[in-house]
N, C-alpha and C positions, 0 to 999 in steps of 0.2 A: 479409417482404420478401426475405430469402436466397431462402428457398423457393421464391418464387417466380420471383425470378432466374436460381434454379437449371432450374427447368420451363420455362424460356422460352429456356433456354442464352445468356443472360445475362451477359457475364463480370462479377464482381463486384470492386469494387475494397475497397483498403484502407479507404477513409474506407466503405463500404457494410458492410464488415463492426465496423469502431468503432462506428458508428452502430447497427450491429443489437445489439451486446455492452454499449453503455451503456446501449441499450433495456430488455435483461435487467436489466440494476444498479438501474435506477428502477425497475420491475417487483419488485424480491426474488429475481428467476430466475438464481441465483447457476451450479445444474446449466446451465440452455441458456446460460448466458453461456461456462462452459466447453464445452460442445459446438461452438460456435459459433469459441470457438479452436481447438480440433483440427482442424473444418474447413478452418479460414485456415491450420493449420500443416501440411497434407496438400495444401492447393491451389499456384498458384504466385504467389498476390496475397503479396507480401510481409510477416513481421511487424514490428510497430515498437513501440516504446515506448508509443504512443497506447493499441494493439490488449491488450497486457498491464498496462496503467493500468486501463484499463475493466476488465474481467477479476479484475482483485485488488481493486479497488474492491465491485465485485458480492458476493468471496466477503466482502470487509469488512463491507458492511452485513448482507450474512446471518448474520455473525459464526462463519463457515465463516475460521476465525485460520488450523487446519495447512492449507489448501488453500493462503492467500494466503502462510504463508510456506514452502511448498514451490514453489510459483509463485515467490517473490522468490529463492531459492536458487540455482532452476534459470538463473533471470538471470543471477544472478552469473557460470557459466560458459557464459554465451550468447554473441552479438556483440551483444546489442539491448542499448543503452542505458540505464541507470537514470538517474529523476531524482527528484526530490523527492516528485513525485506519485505515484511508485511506491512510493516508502518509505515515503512517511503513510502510505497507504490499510494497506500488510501490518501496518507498527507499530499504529495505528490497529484493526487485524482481532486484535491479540497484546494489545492493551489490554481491546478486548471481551471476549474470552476469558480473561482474567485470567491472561497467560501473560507477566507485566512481564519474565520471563528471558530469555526469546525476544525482546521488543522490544529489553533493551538491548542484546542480542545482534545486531540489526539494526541500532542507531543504532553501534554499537564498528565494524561493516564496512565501514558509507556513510563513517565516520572511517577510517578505515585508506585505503579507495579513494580517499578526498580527491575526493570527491563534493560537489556544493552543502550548504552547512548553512545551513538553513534555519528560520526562528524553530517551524514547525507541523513541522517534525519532531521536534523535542525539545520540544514542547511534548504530541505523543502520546506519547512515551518517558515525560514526566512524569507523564502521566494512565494511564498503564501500571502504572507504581509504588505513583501515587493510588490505585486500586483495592485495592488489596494491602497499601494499608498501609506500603508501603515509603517513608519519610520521608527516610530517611538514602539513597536511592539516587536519591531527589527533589533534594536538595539539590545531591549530588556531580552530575546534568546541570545545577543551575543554575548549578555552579561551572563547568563545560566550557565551558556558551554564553559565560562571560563571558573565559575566558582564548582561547577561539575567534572572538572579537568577535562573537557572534550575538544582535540582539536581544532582548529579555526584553523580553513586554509582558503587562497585565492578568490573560491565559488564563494566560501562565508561573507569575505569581506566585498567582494563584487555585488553580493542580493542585497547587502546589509545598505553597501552606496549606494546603489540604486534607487533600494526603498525609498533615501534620503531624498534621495534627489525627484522625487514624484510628488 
C-alpha cells in the first residue's frame, strides 16, 4: 500500500503509515515494520504515539526485546508521547526475552515520569520476573500496585504465583 502510494506520488498520511506498520506486527515483519518508520521519520507525515505503538508492538511479538527497548529509550528523549501501550508492548518484548532487569527498569521510569499506571503494565513487569524466577521481585510490584492504588486482578495474582512457584 506505501509503495504504491509512493509510485502513484500519493501523499501518505499518518493513519496510512500506522495502518501499514500494524500490518507488519500481525504479519511477524518486525524488520519492514521498522523500515516503514524510518520512512515516516524521513518524510514530513508526522510521528506520533500510534506510529511508535505499532512498531514496538511488531518488535514485541517477534520478541526482537533490545529493538523495542532501544525504540522506548529513544522516546524518552523525544517529544512523542508515551502511554501505556507503548510500555506493555517494550516490557512485554523484555519479558519474552527473559530480560526481567530491563522491564523493571522500564516499569521504575513510566514511575518516576508519573505516567499512567496501569493494571497490564505491571502485570507484564510481573510475567517478566515470572519467567526468571524472580518471586521476590514479583511480590515487591504487587506491593507497588497496591500502595499506588493500581488494580490487581486474576493475570496479577496468577504471574505473581507463578513466579513463586519457579
Amino acid at each position: 500500500l506505501v509503495r504504491v502510494s509512493l509510485q502513484t506520488w500519493m501523499r501518505c498520511s499518518t493513519i496510512t503509515y500506522n495502518a501499514a506498520i500494524s500490518a507488519c506486527e500481525k504479519a511477524g515483519k518486525w524488520e519492514e515494520a521498522l523500515q516503514l518508520l524510518f520512512v515516516v521519520a524521513q518524510s514530513e507525515v508526522e510521528l506520533g504515539t500510534m506510529t511508535f505503538n505499532a512498531a514496538i508492538s511488531a518488535c514485541e511479538k517477534s520478541g526482537e526485546w533490545e529493538m523495542a527497548f532501544d525504540m522506548l529509550r529513544s522516546l524518552t528523549q523525544n517529544t512523542v508521547e508515551l502511554n501505556a501501550i507503548t510500555v506493555n508492548a517494550a516490557i512485554s518484548a523484555c519479558a519474552k526475552g527473559g530480560e526481567w532487569n530491563n522491564a523493571l527498569q522500564m516499569l521504575g521510569g513510566i514511575m518516576q515520569r508519573n505516567l499512567e499506571l496501569a493494571t497490564m503494565t505491571f502485570n507484564a513487569a510481573i510475567s517478566a520476573c515470572e519467567n526468571d524466577g524472580r518471586w521476590g521481585n514479583a511480590l515487591c510490584i504487587l506491593s507497588l500496585m497496591e500502595q499506588n492504588q493500581v488494580e490487581l486482578n486474576t493475570m496479577t495474582f496468577g504471574a505473581a504465583i507463578s513466579a513463586c512457584e519457579k
